[in-house]
N, C-alpha and C positions, 0 to 999 in steps of 0.2 A: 713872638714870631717863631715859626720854625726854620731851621735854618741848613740849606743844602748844598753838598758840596765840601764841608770841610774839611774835606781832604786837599786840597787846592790850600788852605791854609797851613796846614799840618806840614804837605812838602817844602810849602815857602820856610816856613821857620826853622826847618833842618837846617836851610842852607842860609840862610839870616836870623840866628838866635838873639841878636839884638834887637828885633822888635818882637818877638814871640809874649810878652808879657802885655806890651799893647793892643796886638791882635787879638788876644786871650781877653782881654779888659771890653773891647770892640764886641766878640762874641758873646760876651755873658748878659753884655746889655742889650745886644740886638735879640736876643731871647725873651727878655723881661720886658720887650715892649711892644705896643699894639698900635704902630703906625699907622695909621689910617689916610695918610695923603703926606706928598713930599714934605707940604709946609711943615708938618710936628719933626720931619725930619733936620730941617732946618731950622727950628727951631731950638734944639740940639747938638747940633753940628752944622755951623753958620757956615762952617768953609766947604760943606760936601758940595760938590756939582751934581746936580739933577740934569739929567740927560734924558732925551726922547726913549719913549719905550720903556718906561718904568726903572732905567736906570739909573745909580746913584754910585758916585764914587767918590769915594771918604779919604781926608789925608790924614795917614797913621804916622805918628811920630813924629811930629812938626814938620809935615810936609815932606819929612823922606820916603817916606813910603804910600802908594796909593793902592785902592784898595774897591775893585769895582765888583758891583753887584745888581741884580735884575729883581725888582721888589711884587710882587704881584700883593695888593693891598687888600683885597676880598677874601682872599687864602689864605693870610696873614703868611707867607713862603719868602723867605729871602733866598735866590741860587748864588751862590759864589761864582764868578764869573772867572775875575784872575784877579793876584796882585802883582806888584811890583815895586820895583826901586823908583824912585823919579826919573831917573835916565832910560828904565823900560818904559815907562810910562808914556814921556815922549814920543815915541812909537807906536804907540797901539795907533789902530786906525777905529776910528770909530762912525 
């Protein structure tokens, strides 16, 4: 997958270097793989929620951090959308 947006990752980990090694782990594998439909996503990552609209949001680091993205599966393109803490999370509107 190509993967867009990392910059959105980059600023979160300045300011929460406690998961920068996760999300770093997150990104290398979302590279190396050729998703082709939510299910192989979930098949990977049981807990992500797949959301209308080709989104999916992943929980980084047992669930303190979430981690949402917009997958387009033909283009093989992941956009980084945002992350957050769990308590940002709570918030989003979606």
């Amino acid at each position: 997958m190509r993967i867009v947006g990392r910059i959105v990752l980059d600023e979160f980990c300045r300011k929460h270097a406690d998961v920068a090694s996760q999300l770093a782990s997150w990104l290398s594998e979302a590279q190396e793989s050729e998703w082709k439909s939510p299910n192989e996503i979930k098949g990977r990552f049981p807990h992500a929620s797949i959301l209308s609209e080709s989104r999916v949001v992943f929980n980084i680091k047992g669930n303190r951090y979430r981690l949402e993205v917009k997958i387009n599966y033909v283009t093989q393109v992941v956009l980084i959308k945002r992350v957050g803490t769990h308590a940002e999370y709570s918030k989003w509107i979606f």
